[in-house]
C-alpha positions as CSV (number, residue, x, y, z in Angstrom):
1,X,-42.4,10.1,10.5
2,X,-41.2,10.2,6.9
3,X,-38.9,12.6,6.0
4,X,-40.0,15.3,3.5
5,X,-38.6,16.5,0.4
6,X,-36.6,19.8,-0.1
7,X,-35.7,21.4,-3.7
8,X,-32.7,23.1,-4.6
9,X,-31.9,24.6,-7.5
10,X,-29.7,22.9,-10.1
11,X,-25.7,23.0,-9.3
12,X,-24.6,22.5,-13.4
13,X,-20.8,22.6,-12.4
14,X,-21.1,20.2,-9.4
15,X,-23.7,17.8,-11.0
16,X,-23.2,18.0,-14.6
17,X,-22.4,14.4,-15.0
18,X,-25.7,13.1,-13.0
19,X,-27.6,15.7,-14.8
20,X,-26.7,14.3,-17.8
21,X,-26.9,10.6,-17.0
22,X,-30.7,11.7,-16.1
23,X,-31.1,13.2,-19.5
24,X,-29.9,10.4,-21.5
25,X,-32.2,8.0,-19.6
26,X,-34.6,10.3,-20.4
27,X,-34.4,10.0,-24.5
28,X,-34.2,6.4,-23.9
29,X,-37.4,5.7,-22.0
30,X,-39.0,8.4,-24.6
31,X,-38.1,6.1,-26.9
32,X,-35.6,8.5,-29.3
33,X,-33.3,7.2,-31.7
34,X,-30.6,6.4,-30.8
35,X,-28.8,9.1,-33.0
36,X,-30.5,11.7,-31.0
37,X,-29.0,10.1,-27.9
38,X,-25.8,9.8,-29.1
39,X,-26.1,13.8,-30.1
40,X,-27.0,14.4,-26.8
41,X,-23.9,12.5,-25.4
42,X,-21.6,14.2,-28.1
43,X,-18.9,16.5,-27.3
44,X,-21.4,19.2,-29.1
45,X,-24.6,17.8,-27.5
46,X,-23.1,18.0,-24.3
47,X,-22.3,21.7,-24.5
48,X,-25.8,22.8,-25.8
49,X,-27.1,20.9,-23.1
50,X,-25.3,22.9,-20.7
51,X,-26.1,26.1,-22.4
52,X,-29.4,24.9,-22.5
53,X,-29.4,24.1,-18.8
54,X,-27.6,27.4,-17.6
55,X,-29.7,29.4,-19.1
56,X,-32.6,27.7,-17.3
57,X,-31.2,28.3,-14.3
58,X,-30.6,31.6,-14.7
59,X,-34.2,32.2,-16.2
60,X,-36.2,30.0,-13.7
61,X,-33.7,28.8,-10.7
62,X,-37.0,27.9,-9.2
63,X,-38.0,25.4,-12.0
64,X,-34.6,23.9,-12.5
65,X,-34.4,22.0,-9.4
66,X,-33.5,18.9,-7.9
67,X,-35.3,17.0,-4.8
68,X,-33.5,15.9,-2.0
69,X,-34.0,13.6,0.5
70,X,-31.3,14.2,3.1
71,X,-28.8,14.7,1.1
72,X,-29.8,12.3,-1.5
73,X,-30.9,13.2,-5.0
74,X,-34.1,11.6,-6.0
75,X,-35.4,13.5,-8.7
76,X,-35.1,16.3,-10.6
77,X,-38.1,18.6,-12.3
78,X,-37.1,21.5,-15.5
79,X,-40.2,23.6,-15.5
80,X,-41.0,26.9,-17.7
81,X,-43.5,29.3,-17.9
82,X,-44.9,31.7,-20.3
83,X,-45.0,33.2,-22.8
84,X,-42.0,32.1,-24.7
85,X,-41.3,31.2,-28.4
86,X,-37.9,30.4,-28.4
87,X,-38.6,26.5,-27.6
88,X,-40.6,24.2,-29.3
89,X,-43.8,26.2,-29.6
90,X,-45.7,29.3,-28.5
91,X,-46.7,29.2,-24.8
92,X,-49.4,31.3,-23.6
93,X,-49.2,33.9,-20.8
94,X,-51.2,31.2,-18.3
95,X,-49.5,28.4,-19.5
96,X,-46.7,26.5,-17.6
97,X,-44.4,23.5,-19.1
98,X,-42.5,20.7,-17.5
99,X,-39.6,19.8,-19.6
100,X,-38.6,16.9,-17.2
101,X,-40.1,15.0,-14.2
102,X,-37.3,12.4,-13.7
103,X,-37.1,10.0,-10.2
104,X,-34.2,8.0,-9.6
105,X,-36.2,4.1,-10.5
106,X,-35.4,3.5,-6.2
107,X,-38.3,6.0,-5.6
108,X,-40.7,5.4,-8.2
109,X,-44.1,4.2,-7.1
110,X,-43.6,6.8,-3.9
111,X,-44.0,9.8,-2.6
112,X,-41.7,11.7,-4.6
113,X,-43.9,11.8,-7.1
114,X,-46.9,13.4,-5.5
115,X,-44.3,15.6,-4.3
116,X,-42.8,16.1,-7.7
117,X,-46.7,16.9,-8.6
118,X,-47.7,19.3,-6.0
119,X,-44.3,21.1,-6.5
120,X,-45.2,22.2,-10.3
121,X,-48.6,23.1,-9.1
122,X,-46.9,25.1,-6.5
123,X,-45.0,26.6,-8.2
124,X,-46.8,27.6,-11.9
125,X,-49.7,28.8,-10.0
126,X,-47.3,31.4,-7.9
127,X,-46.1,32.4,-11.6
128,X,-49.8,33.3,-12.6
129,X,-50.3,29.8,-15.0
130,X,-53.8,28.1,-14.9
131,X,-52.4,25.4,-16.7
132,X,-49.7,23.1,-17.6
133,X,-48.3,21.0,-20.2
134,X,-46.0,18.3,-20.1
135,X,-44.6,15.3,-22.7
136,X,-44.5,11.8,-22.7
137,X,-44.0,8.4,-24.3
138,X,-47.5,7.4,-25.8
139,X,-46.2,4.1,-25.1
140,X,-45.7,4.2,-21.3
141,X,-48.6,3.2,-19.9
142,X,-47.4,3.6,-16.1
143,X,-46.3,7.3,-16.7
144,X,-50.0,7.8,-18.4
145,X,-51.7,6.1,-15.4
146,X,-50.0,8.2,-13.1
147,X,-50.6,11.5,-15.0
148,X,-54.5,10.7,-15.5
149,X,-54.7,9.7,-11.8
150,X,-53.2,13.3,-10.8
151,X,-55.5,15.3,-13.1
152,X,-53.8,15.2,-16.3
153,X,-55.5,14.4,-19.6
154,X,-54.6,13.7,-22.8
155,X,-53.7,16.6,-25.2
156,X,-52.8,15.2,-28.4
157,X,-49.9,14.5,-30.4
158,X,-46.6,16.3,-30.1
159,X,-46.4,16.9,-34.2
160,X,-42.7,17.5,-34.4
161,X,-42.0,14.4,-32.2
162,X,-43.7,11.1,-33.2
163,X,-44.4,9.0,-30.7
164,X,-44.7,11.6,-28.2
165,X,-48.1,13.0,-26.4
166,X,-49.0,16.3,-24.3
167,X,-50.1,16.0,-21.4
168,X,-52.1,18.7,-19.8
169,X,-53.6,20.0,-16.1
170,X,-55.4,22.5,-15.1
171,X,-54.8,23.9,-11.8
């Protein structure tokens, strides 16, 4: 019997440095300069990251979560939900947003990624959101073919990010 996930919120202090390394593989499948990786890795990058991140936690410790599989981390999800207009755009009351959907390369192309899935529909839909958004590299074709597979379509480009697309579901 395969063992099943479990999610637990973020530890910033006791993980910072895998959290990071996440995030900078992140911008660099997205395909980001590298000057925005290198601000991310920067002494002052690094600190609004954390801000950033801690005030995630602190706003939804239920969408800044990592998954485990015994004690191993396998991925990690940064989810939002409406409305907010601090971020990059106006989100509406229904609407839900994953900032990241990152799994360790070991366990891509298993499980965890349904699970990953089910857990943002889980969760957004106890929040009250109908929908979600999410971005991603127009030029990775295995993260697309997952996302269409699981309900997602195409929503057009991110306008303040070239190269990037929304993504969206409804649940």
């Amino acid at each position: 019997m395969m063992e099943r996930l479990r999610f637990e919120t973020v530890d910033l202090e006791k993980h910072w440095d895998l959290l990071l390394a996440f995030s900078e593989e992140t911008f660099r499948a997205s395909n980001f300069p590298e000057e925005k990786v290198q601000e991310l890795m920067n002494g002052d990058g690094q600190k609004k990251y954390r801000e950033f991140l801690k005030g995630r936690i602190t706003t939804f410790p239920e969408g800044t979560v990592f998954a485990l599989l015994g004690d191993e981390i396998v991925a990690q999800l940064t989810i939002r939900h409406g409305p907010k207009e601090t971020e990059n755009y106006k989100m509406a009351e229904d609407e839900g947003y994953v900032n990241l959907f990152y799994i360790v390369p070991a366990y891509r192309g298993t499980f965890v990624a349904d699970a990953l899935d089910q857990y943002v529909v889980d969760y957004l839909s106890g929040k009250g959101c109908t929908w979600a958004r999410l971005t991603m590299n127009k030029d990775n074709a295995r993260a697309a073919a997952y996302y269409i597979k699981h309900g997602w379509v195409d929503d057009g480009p991110r306008e303040e990010e070239l190269g990037l697309r929304f993504m969206k579901r409804i649940f």
